[in-house]
N, C-alpha and C positions, 0 to 999 in steps of 0.2 A: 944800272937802273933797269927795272923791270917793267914792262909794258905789258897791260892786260887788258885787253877786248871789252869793254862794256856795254857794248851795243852801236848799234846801225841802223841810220835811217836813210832814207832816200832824199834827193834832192834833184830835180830836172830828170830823172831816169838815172842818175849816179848814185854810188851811196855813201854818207857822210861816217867813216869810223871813229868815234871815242875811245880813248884809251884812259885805264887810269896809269897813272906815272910812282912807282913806289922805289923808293932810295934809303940805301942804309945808313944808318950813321956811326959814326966811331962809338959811341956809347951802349949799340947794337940794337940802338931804336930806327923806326922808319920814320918817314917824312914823305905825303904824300902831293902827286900835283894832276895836272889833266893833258890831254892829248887830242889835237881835232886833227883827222886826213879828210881833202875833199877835193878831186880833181887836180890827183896831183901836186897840190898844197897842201902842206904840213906844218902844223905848229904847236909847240910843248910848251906850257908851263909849269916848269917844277917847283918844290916849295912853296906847295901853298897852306896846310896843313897837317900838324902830325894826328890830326884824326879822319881814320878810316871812314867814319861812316859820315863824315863832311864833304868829302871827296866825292864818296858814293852818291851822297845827294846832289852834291853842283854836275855829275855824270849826267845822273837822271831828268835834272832841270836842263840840259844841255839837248841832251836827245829829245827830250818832248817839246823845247824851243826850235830845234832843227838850226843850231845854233853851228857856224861854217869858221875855219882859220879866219877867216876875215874879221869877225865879229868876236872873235873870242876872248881877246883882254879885256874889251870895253865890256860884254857879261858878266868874268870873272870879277873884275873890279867891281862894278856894282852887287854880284852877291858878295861880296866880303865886306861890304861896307854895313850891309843887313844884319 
């Protein structure tokens, strides 16, 4: 699995990294998912999309929510439910 940087914000003077999560599959498609670091806490979820720029946008909504591992299922689940 591949982990790409998507941006960084700040949170208490620390900074919250996004990753997007891109995994190959046997058929030699991707399948994309998200990644939040924040003080030491980490948490991936993969498969959530095989489209790129769905990903990219729940990224972007993520970074400008200043959205933390703590909170991160319960966002993703609500945008996928949209």
């Amino acid at each position: 699995m591949r982990r790409i940087l998507m941006g960084t914000a700040w949170c208490h003077d620390l900074p919250v990294q996004y990753y997007l999560l891109a995994e190959a599959r046997e058929d030699e498609t991707e399948v994309y998912g998200i990644g939040v670091e924040y003080a030491g806490e980490r948490l991936e979820i993969p498969n959530i999309t095989p489209l790129q720029y769905r990903i990219q946008k729940l990224a972007q909504m993520l970074i400008r929510g200043l959205v933390t591992p703590t909170t991160l299922h319960d966002v993703t689940e609500d945008w996928l439910l949209t």
